[in-house]
C-alpha positions in Angstrom: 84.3 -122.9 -76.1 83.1 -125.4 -78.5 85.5 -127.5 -80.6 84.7 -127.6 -84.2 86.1 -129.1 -86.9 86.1 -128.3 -90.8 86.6 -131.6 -92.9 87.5 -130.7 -96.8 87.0 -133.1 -99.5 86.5 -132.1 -102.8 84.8 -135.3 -102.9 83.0 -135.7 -99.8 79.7 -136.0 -101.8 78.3 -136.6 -105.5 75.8 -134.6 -106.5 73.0 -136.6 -105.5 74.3 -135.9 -102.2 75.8 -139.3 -101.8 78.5 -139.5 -98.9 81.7 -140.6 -99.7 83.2 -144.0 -98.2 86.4 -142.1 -96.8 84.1 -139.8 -95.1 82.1 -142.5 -93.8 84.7 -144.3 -92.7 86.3 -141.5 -90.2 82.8 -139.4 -89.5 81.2 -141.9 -86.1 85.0 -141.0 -84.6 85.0 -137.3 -85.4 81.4 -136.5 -84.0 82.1 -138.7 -81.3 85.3 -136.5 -80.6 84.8 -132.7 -81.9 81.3 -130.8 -80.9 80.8 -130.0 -84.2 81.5 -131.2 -87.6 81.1 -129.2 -90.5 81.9 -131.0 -94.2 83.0 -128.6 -97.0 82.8 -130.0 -100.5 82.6 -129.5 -104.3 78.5 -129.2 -104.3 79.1 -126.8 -100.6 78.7 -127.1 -96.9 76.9 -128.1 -94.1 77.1 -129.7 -90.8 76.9 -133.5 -90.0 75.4 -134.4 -86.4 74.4 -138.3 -88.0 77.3 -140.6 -87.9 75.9 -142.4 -91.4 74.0 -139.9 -93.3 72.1 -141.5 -96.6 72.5 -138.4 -98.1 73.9 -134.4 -96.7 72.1 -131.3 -97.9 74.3 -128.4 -98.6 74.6 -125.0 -98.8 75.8 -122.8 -101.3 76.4 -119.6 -98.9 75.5 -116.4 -100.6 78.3 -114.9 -102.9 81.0 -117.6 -101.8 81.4 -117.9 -105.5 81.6 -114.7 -106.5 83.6 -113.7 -104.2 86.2 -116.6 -105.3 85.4 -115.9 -108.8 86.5 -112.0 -108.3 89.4 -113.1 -106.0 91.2 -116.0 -107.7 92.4 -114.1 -110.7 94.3 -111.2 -109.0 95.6 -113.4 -106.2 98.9 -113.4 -105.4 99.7 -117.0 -105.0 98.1 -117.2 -108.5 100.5 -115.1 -110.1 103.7 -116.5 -107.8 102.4 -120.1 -109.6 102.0 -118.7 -112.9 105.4 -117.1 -112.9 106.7 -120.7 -111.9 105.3 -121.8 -114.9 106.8 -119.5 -116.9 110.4 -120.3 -115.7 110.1 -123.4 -115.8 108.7 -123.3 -119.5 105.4 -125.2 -118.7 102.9 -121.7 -119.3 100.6 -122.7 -121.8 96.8 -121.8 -121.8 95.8 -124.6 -121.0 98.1 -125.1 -117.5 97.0 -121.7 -117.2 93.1 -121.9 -117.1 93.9 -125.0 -114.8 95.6 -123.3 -112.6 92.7 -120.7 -112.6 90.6 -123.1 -111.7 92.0 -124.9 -108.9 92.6 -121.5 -107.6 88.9 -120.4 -108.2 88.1 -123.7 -106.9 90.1 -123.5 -103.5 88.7 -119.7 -102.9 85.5 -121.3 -103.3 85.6 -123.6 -100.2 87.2 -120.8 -98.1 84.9 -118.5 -98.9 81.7 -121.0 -97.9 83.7 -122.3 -94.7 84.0 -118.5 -93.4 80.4 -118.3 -93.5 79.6 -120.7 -91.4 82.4 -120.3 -88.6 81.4 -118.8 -85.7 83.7 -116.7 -83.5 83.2 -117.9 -80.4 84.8 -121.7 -81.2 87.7 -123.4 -81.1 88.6 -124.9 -85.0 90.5 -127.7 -86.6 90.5 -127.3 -90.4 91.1 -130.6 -91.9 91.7 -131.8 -95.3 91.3 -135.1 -96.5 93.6 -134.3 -99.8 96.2 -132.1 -101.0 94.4 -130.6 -103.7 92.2 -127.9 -104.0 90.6 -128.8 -100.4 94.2 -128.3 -99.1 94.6 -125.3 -100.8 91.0 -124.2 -98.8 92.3 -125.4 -95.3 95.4 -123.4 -95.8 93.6 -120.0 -96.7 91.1 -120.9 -93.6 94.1 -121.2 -91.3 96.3 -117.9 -92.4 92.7 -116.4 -91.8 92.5 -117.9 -88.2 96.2 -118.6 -87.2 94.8 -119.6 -83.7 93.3 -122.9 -85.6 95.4 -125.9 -86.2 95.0 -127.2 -89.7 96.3 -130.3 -91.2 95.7 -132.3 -94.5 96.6 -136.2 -95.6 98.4 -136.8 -98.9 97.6 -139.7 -101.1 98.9 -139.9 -104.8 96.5 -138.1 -107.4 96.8 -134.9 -105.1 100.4 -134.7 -104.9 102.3 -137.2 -107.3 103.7 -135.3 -110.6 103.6 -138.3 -112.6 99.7 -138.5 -112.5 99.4 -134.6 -112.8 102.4 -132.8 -114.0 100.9 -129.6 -112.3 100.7 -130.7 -108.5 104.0 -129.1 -107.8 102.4 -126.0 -109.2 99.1 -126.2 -107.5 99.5 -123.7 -103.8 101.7 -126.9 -102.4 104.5 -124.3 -101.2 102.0 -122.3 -99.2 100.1 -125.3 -97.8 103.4 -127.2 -96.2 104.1 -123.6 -95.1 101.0 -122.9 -93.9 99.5 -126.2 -92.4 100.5 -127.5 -89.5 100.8 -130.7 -90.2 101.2 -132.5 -93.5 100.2 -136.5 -93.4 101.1 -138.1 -96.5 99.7 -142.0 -96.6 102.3 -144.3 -97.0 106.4 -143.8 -97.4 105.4 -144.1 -101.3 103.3 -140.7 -100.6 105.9 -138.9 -98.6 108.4 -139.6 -101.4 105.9 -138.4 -104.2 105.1 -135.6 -101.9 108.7 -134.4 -101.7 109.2 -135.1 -104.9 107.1 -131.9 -105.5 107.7 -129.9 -102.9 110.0 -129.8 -100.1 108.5 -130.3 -96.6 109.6 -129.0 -93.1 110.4 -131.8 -91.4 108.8 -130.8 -88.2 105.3 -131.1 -90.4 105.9 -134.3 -92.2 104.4 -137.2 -90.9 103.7 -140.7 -92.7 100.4 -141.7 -91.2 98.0 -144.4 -93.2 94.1 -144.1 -93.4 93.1 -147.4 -91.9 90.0 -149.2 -92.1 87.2 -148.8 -89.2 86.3 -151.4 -87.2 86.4 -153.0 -83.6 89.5 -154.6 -82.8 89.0 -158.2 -84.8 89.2 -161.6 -82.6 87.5 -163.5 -85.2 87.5 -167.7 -84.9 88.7 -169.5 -87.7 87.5 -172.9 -89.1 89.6 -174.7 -91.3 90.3 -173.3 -94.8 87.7 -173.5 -97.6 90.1 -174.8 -99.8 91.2 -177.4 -98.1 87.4 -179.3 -98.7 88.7 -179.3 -102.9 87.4 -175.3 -103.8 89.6 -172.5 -103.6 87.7 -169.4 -103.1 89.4 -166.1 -104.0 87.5 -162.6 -103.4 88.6 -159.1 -104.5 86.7 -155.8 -104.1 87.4 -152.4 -105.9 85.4 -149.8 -108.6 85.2 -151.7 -111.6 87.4 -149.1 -113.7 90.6 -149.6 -115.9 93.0 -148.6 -113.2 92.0 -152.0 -111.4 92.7 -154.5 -114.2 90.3 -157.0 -113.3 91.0 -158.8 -116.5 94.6 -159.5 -115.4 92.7 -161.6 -113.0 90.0 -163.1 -115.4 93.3 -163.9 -117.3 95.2 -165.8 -114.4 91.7 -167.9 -113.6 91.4 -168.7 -117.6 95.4 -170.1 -116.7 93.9 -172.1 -113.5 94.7 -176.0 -113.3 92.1 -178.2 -114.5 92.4 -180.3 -111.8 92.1 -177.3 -109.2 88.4 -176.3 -108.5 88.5 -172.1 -107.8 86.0 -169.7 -107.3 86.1 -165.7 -107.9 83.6 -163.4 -106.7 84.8 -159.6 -106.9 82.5 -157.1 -104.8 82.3 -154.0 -106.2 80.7 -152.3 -109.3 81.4 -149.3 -111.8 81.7 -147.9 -115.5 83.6 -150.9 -117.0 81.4 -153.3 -115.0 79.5 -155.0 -118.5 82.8 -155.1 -120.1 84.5 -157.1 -117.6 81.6 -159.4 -117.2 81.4 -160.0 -121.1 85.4 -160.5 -120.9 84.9 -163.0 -117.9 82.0 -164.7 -119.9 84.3 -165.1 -122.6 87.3 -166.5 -120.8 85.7 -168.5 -118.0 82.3 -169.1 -119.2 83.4 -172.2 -120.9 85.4 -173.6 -118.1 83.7 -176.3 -115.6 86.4 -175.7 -113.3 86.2 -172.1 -112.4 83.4 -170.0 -111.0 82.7 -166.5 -110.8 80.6 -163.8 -109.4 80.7 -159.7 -110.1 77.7 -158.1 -107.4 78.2 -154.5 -109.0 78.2 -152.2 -106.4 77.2 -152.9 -102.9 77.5 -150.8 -99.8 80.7 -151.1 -97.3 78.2 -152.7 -94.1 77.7 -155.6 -97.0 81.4 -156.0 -97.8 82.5 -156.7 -94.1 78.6 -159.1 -93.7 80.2 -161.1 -96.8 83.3 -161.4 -95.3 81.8 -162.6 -92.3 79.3 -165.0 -94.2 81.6 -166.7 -97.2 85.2 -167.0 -95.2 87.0 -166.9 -98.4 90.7 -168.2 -98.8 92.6 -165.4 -100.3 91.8 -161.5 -101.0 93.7 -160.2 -104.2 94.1 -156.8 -106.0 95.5 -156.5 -109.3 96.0 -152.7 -109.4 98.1 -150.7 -112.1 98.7 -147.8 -109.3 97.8 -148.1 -105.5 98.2 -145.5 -102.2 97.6 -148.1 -99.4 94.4 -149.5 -100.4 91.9 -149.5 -97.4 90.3 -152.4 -99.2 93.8 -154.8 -98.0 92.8 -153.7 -94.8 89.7 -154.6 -94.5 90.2 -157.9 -95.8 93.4 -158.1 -93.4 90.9 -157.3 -90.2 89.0 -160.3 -91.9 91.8 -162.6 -91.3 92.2 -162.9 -95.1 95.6 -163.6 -96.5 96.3 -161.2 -99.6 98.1 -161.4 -103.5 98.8 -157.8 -104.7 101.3 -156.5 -106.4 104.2 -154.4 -105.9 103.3 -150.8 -106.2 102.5 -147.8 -104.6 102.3 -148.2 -100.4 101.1 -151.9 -100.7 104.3 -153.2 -99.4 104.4 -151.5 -96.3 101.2 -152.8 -95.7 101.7 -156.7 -97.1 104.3 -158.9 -96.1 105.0 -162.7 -96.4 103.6 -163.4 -92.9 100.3 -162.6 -94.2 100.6 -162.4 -98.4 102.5 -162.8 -101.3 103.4 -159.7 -103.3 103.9 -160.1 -107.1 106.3 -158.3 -109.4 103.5 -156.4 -111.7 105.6 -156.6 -114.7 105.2 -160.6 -114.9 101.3 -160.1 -115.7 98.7 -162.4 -115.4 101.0 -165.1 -114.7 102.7 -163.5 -112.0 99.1 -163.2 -111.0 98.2 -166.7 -110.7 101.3 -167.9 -109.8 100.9 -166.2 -106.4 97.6 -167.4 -106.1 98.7 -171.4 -106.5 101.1 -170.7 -103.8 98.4 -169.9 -101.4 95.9 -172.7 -102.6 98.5 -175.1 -102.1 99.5 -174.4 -98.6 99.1 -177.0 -95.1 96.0 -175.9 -92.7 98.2 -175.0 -90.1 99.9 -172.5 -92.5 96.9 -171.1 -93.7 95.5 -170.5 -90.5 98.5 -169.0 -89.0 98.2 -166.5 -92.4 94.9 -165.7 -91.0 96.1 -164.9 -87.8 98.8 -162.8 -88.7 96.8 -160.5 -91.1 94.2 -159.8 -88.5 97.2 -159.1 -85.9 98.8 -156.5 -88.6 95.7 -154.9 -88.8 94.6 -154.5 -85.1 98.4 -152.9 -84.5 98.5 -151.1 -87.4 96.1 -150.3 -89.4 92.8 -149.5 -87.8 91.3 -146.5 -88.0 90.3 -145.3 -84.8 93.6 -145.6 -83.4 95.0 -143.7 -86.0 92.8 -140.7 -86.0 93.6 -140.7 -82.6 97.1 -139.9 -83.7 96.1 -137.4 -85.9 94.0 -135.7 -83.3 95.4 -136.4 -79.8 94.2 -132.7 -78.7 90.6 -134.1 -79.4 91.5 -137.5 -77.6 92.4 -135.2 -74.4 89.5 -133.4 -74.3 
């Protein structure tokens, strides 16, 4: 009997038919695990057989949405949801149409996965969030209760302070349904229960990781230490990533320090950072700075191994665990983030420095002197430790072997 698995993501692909980076990141294991792989998104379904597709063509199966349109509005988990509403005095039209629509949404990706299934196969349904895609894996799994089905939780899908809804959206049926629920990061279990209370036998915190061969990489002496310290970051250039917090701390760098900033990464406030950096920096002999816009992940870990930089930092508002900390981690790079979300159970002082988020840019740049102004042998042994962290706990081949130790068996 052939094993199959079902991965949800309600953003596994854009509509060009772009793969997502999350996807990418676990697909090479799954395929190399499961017999088949089949990926059901927003834009529809289809199965994967190339471990790094440029681009998936999907399917729309016939009626799917029809089906969910005639379903959604006279299902029963619907109206349990809407009737929490109402108690709790949150039923408005607007939370109602929402609700409708993650509902319509959720049917959707049932519907399309049931077409494809075959009878004769052994499935794992397997969600990537615990939003609508949950919602989908859930349905899929009271439909085949012979299938095992288990979805991660990260912090748009189940925190209530980003989307006073999530406790409202199916989360009661999934936890009861699932088999396993795997939020991120302590932070994420908290946020999770915070919604919705969890069987305990289902709960398990378990991080994403970052892919990669187990890192052994040889390190020459620090950058900085020949007069230039070199500082990288990488992230979507979008609000939520206050890049200017770090444009501010480099405007606030010593004079007689020589730094240099190149952030990897590109996205819709990209020409509004890079006027704000032109502004604050431009003018400043000491500091230099680089923005590549948007790159693809093989060319983030090729820099890494080109330009050895001296310190990796995020300057986040809101974080899960970031998998870009790991990657610089499993590039022996020390890291300055700050204190939210799962970051500190990811970053401690044997590798990084962790600032308080409410001391701004300062706290910012601060954390970065510390760093530039450390001996060679401490910076080195930074290096080491980061890499260490990452190969015991962060990598993501041994973690999806946690997640899927029935696929490891077989």
């Amino acid at each position: 009997m052939k094993n199959t698995l079902v991965y949800f993501s309600s953003c596994a692909l854009n509509s060009a038919g772009t793969p997502d980076p999350f996807m990418l990141q676990e697909l090479p294991w799954l395929l190399s695990h499961f017999d088949r792989v089949v990926i059901c998104s927003y834009y529809g379904v289809a199965e994967i057989t190339d471990p790094r597709p440029q681009t998936i063509q999907v399917a729309t199966p016939a009626h799917g949405a029809w089906r969910a349109r005639l379903r959604a509005p006279f299902s029963r988990l619907f109206w349990q949801a809407l009737i929490r509403l109402a108690k709790d005095r949150k039923l408005t039209p607007v939370n109602a149409l929402r609700l409708l629509l993650f509902t319509l949404r959720g049917y959707k990706l049932y519907y399309w996965t049931r077409a494809v299934l075959r009878k004769d196969e052994h499935v794992t349904f397997y969600s990537l969030w615990m939003s609508y895609d949950g919602f989908a894996a859930a349905l899929c799994k009271q439909k085949r209760p012979d299938a095992l089905a288990l979805a991660r939780g990260h912090a748009f899908d189940i925190d209530r302070a980003r989307d006073p809804l999530n406790p409202y959206y199916m989360k009661r049926f999934m936890v009861n349904t699932l088999d396993g629920v795997y939020p991120i990061s302590e932070d994420a279990k908290c946020k999770l229960l915070d919604c919705v209370p969890v069987p305990q036998e289902k709960l398990h915190v378990l991080a994403m990781g970052s892919i990669g061969e187990i890192a052994d990489a040889r390190f020459g002496p620090p950058l900085y230490d020949t007069g230039v310290f070199h500082i990288v970051s990488c992230s979507a250039v979008i609000a939520i990533k206050q890049l200017p917090l770090l444009i501010d701390a480099l405007a606030a760098w010593p004079q007689k320090s020589r730094v240099s900033w190149l952030h990897i990464g590109g996205g819709a406030e990209e020409e509004a950072v890079r006027t704000y950096a032109a502004q604050k920096l431009g003018s400043l002999p000491h500091v230099q700075w680089e923005i590549t816009g948007n790159v693809a992940r093989e060319q983030v870990a090729a820099l890494y191994a080109s330009r050895p930089f001296d310190v990796f930092v995020n300057t986040s508002r809101s974080e899960g665990v970031p998998v870009s900390i790991m990657e610089a981690m499993r590039a022996g790079l020390p890291v300055v983030a700050p204190r939210v979300g799962g970051i500190p159970e990811i970053v401690d002082d044997s590798f990084g420095r962790l600032y308080d988020p409410q001391g701004g840019f300062v706290a910012v740049r601060d954390a970065l002197l510390i760093l530039s102004q450390l001996p060679r042998e401490d910076a080195l042994a930074m290096r080491s430790a980061a890499q260490t962290c990452w190969n015991q706990h962060w990598r993501s081949e041994a973690l999806l072997e946690t997640l899927f130790p029935q696929a490891v068996k077989e």
